[in-house]
C-alpha positions, 0 to 999 in steps of 0.5 A: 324335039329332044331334051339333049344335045345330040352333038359336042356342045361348043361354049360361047363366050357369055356361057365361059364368062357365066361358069367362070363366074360361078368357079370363081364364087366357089373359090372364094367361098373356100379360102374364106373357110380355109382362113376362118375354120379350125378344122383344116383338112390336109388334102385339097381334093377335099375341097374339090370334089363337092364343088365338081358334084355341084357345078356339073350337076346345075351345067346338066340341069340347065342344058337339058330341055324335057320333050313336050309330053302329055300330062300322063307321062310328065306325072309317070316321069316325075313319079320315076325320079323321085323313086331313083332319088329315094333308091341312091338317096338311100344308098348314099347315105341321106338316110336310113330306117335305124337312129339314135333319138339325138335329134337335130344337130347341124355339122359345119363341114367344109363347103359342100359337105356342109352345113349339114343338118343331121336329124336322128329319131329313134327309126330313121336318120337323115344326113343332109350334105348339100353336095349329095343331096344336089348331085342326087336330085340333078341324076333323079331330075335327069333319069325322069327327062330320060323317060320322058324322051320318048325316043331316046337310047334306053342304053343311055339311061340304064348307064347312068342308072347303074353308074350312079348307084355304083358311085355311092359305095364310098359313102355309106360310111358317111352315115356314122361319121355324120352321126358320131365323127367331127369335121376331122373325121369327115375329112379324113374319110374324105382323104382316102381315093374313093371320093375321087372314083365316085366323083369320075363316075358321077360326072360320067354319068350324068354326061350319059344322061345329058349327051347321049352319043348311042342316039 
């Protein structure tokens, strides 16, 4: 028994019906901070790619059923996706060993990049956007069914290994802008085409590792 799917998933109604929901709920919730806040970015993918982030991300972790497996390689697996969390959590700017000691400040973002609570001590800083730290904990929590699948592709998995250490390249400036910038910086760092080649390569890979065609 596999934990993914190993042919093109067909949608019933009820599934539509349940996302269509869920889309809608993530609209609202944007109009309702386009009419309310007075930091109004100028493009609208801004507001776009955490959502894309953040439904793909619950889609694959719902879908994926783990392979029933002895206790020794449950710990294995889930040792191995908190290890990936850390490595592309790092990389993608939730956090890194320097800081300022300003402490706890909390930055009112556009949904998904926020709220995001920002810690800075005086050896580490954490930046806590919700659709990073979402995206990155469904790839940890899809990287460990992986290892737990004993006989799935090991192709697929070092394709969505390395796709999604490669989509963190644009981010890593998020850390200063998180640190020193404002919602208009975010936004205007947000504006350049970068987020939309990570969002791509994110979605593929975490369609690499919840359908895997090379099986």
């Amino acid at each position: 028994m596999h934990p993914t799917i190993d042919h093109v998933p067909t949608p019933d109604t009820a599934t539509l019906l349940r996302w269509g929901a869920v889309v809608n709920a993530e609209i609202l919730v944007t109009l309702a901070y386009v009419l309310l806040s007075p930091n109004i970015p100028t493009d609208p993918l801004v507001y776009v790619y955490p959502w894309v982030w953040v439904t793909v991300a619950a889609w694959a972790v719902l879908r994926v059923r783990p392979t029933p497996t002895s206790q020794r390689v449950r710990w294995a697996a889930a040792v191995v996706g908190i290890v990936y969390f850390l490595l592309v959590g790092y990389a993608g700017g939730l956090y890194h060993l320097s800081g300022a000691g300003l402490g706890l400040s909390i930055h009112w973002l556009p949904p998904g990049w926020g709220p995001a609570p920002v810690y800075s001590a005086s050896a580490f800083t954490v930046v806590l956007m919700p659709f990073k730290v979402v995206g990155y904990a469904a790839l940890a929590y899809l990287v460990s069914v992986t290892v737990r699948d004993a006989s799935a592709s090991a192709l697929s998995g070092l394709v969505g290994l390395v796709s999604c250490v490669s989509c963190t390249w644009p981010v890593l400036a998020t850390i200063a802008t998180g640190l020193f910038g404002s919602a208009s910086a975010l936004s205007s760092l947000a504006m350049t085409r970068a987020y939309g080649v990570s969002t791509v390569v994110f979605v593929v890979s975490v369609l690499a590792l919840t359908w895997r065609p090379t099986r």
